[in-house]
C-alpha positions as CSV (number, residue, x, y, z in Angstrom):
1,X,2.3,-9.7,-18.2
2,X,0.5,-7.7,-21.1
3,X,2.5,-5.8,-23.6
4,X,1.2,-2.4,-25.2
5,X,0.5,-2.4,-28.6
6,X,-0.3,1.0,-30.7
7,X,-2.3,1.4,-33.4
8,X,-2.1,3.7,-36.1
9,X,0.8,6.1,-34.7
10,X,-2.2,7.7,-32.6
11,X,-1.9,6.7,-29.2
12,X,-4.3,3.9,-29.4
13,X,-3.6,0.8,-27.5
14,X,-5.0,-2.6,-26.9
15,X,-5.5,-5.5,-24.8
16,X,-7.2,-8.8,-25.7
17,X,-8.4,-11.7,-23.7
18,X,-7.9,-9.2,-20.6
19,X,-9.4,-11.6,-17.3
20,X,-12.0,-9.9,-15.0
21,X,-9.7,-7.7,-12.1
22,X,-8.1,-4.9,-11.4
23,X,-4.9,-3.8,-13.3
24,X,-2.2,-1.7,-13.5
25,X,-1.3,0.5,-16.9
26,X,1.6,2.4,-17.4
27,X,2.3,3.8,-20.9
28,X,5.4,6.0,-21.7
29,X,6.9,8.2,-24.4
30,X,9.6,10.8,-25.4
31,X,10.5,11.5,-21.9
32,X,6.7,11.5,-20.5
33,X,5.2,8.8,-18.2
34,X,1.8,8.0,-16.7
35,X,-0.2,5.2,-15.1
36,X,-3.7,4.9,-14.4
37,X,-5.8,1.8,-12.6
38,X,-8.6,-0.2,-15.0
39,X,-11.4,-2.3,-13.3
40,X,-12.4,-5.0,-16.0
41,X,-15.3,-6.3,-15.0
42,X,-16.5,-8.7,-17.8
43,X,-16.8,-5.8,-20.9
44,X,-14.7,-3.5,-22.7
45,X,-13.2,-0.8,-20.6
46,X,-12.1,2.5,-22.1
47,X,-9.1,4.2,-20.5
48,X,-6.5,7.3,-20.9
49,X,-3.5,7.4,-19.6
50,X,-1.9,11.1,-19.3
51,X,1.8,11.2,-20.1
52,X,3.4,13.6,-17.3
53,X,7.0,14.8,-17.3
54,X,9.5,13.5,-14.5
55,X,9.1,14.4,-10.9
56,X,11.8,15.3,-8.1
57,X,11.5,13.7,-4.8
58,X,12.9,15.0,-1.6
59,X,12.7,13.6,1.8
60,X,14.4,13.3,5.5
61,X,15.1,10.7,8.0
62,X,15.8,10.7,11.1
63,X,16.5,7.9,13.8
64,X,14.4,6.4,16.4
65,X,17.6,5.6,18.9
66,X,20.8,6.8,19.2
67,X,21.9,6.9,15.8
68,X,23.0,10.2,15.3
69,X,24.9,10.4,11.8
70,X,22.8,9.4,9.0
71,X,25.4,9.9,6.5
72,X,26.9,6.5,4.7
73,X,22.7,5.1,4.1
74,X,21.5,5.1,0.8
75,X,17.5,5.5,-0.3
76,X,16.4,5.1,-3.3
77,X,13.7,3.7,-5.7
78,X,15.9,2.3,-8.8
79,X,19.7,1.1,-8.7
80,X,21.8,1.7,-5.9
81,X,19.8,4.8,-4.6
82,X,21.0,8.3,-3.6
83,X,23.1,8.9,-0.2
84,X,21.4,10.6,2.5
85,X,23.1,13.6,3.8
86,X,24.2,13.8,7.5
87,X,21.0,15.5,8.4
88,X,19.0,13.1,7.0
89,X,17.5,15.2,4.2
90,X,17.9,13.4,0.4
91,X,16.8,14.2,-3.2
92,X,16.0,11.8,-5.8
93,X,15.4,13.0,-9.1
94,X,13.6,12.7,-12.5
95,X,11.4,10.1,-11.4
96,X,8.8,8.9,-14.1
97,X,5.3,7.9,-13.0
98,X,4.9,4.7,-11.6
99,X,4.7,2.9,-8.3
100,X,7.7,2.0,-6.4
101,X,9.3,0.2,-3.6
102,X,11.4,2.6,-1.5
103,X,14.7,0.8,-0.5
104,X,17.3,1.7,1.8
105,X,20.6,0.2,2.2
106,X,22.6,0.5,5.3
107,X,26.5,0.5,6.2
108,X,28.0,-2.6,7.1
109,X,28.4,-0.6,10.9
110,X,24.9,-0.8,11.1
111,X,24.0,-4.5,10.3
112,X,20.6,-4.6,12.1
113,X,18.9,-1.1,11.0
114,X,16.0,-1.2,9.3
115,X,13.4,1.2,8.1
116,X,10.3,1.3,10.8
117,X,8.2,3.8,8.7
118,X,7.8,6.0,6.0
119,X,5.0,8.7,5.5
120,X,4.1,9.9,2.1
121,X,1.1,12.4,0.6
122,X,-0.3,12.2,4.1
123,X,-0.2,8.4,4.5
124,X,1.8,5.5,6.1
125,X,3.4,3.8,3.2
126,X,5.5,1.7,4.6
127,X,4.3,-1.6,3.7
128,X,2.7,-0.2,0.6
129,X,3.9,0.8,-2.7
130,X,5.4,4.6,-3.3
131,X,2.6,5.9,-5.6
132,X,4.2,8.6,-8.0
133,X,1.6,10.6,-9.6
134,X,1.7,14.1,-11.3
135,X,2.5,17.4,-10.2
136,X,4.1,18.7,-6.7
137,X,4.8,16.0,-4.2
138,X,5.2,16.0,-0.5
139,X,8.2,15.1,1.2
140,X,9.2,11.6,1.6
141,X,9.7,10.7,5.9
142,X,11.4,7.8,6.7
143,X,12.1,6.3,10.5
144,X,15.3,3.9,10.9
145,X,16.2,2.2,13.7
146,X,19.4,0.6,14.7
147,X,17.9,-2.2,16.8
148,X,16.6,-4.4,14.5
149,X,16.2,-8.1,15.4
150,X,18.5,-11.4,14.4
151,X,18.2,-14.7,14.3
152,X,21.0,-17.3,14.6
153,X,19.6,-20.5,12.7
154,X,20.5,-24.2,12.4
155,X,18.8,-26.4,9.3
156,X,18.7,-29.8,9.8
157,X,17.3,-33.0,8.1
158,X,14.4,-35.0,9.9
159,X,16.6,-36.8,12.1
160,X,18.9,-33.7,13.3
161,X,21.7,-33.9,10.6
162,X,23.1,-30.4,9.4
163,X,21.7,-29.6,6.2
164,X,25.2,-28.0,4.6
165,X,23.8,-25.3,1.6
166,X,20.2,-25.8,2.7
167,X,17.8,-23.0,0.6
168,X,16.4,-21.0,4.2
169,X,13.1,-18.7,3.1
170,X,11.9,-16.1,6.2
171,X,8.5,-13.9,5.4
172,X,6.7,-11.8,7.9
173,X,3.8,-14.0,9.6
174,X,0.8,-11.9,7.9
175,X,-2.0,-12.0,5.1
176,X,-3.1,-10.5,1.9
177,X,-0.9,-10.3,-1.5
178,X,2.5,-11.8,-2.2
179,X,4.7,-8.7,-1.4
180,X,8.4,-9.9,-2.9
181,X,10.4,-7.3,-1.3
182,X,9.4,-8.8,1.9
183,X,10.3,-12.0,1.6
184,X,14.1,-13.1,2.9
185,X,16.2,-16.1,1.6
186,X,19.3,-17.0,2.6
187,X,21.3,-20.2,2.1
188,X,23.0,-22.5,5.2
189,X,26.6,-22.5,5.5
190,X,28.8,-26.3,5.6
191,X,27.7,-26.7,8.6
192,X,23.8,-25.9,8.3
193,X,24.6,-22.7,9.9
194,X,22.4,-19.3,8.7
195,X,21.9,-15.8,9.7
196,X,18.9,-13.3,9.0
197,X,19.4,-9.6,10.4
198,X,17.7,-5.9,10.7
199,X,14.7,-7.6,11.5
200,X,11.9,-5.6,12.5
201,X,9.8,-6.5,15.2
202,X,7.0,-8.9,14.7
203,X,5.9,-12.4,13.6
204,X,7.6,-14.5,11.1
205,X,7.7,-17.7,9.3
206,X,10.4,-19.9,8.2
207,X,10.4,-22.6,5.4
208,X,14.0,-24.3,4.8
209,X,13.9,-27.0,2.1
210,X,17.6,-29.1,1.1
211,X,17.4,-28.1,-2.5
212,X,14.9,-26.0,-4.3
213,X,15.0,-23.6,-7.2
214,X,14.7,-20.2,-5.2
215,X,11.5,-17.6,-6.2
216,X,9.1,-20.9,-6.3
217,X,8.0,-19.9,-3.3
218,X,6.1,-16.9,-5.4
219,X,3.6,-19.3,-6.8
220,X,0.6,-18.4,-4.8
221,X,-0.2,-22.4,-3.6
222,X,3.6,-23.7,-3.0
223,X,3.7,-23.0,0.2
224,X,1.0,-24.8,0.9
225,X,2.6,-28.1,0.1
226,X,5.0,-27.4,3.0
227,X,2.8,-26.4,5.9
228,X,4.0,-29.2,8.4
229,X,7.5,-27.6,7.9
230,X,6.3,-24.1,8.6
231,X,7.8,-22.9,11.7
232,X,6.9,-19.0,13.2
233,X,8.9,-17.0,15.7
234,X,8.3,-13.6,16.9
235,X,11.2,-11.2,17.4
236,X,11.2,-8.5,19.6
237,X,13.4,-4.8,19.4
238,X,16.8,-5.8,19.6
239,X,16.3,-9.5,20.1
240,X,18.9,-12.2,18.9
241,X,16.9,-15.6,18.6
242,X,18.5,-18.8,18.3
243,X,16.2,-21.4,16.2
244,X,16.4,-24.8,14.8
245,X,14.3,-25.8,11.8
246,X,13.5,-28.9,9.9
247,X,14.4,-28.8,5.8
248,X,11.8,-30.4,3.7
249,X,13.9,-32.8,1.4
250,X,14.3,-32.3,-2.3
251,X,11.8,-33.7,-4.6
């Protein structure tokens, strides 16, 4: 991470030693907020960042199913979010310029909802980051559905042993960048016991190691290491899948 420095009480900032790439730059002050995208490609770059005032968001969801109620779900982009009224409509306000991830939190009576899509400016965001820019923004719309997907797993050592507190890691079976918010960890119970839910439909991969400091799996080659452990699954609408996976012993 780079840290903005100003020069001169004018609004002048500076980077040094700045790779080749594309970056993000987000600058605010006295209330105002602004980002804009640099391409560095190998010379200086000169860039301006407006400084906007706060925006207010508004959006509805509604329910693929028969989920009726939408009161007791919270959406939000900071914190614990906002609740969403019984009609699905919600509000969230003062929102600075930035990108975002959108999260929704469910009731405990709804353990396998999850979101299945949101629309935003006139695109599918929903495995993309909420762009916030300036001026008057469209309304956020956001599909749940009640029938996610579950697994019932069961980590064991090489020879079939239970694998009591065993660090579990589930990701959805695709390419491109590291995407945090979709990645899943969960530890086994005493008797190697684990549970993911609200599982959308679609490929997935499984990792499971008997110790391991958790988030090293962000390193962009770690999981490379552990490829014969990898396991995938596919889940389907409403399917409960009982697997069994291998933990890769501690270092």
């Amino acid at each position: 991470n780079y840290y903005l420095q100003f020069l001169q009480g004018n609004g002048v900032f500076e980077f040094r030693g700045v790779f080749s790439g594309s970056y993000e730059i987000r600058a605010s002050a006295d209330g105002l907020s602004g980002r804009t995208i640099a391409d560095v490609r190998g010379m200086d770059t000169n860039v301006r960042v407006p400084l906007l005032p706060p925006v207010t968001l508004t959006g509805r969801m509604k329910s693929e199913g028969p989920l009726a109620d939408l009161s007791g779900i919270r959406i939000g982009i900071t914190g614990d979010g906002v609740a969403v009224a019984a009609n699905g409509e919600f509000l969230i306000s003062n929102v600075a310029i930035a990108a975002y991830a959108l999260t929704t939190k469910f009731p405990p009576s709804l353990p396998d909802a999850y979101v299945q899509s949101i629309h935003f400016q006139n695109a599918d965001v929903t495995n993309s980051p909420l762009v916030i820019e300036g001026g008057p923004q469209s309304p956020i719309e956001v599909v749940v559905n009640s029938a996610g997907g579950s697994i019932d797993g069961y980590a064991a050592n090489s020879r079939g042993e239970a694998v009591p507190g065993a660090v579990v890691l589930l990701i959805p079976d695709q390419g491109g960048a590291i995407r945090p918010e979709l990645y899943r960890n969960t530890t086994a119970d005493g008797s190697g016991k684990f549970e993911f839910h609200a599982l959308p439909p679609g490929g997935y991969v499984i990792y499971a190691w008997t110790d391991i400091e958790k988030n090293s799996w962000f390193a962009p080659s770690f999981l490379r290491d552990f490829e014969s452990y990898r396991q995938q699954v596919k889940i389907g609408l409403g399917q409960k899948l009982q697997v069994s996976v291998t933990a890769a012993p501690a270092n």
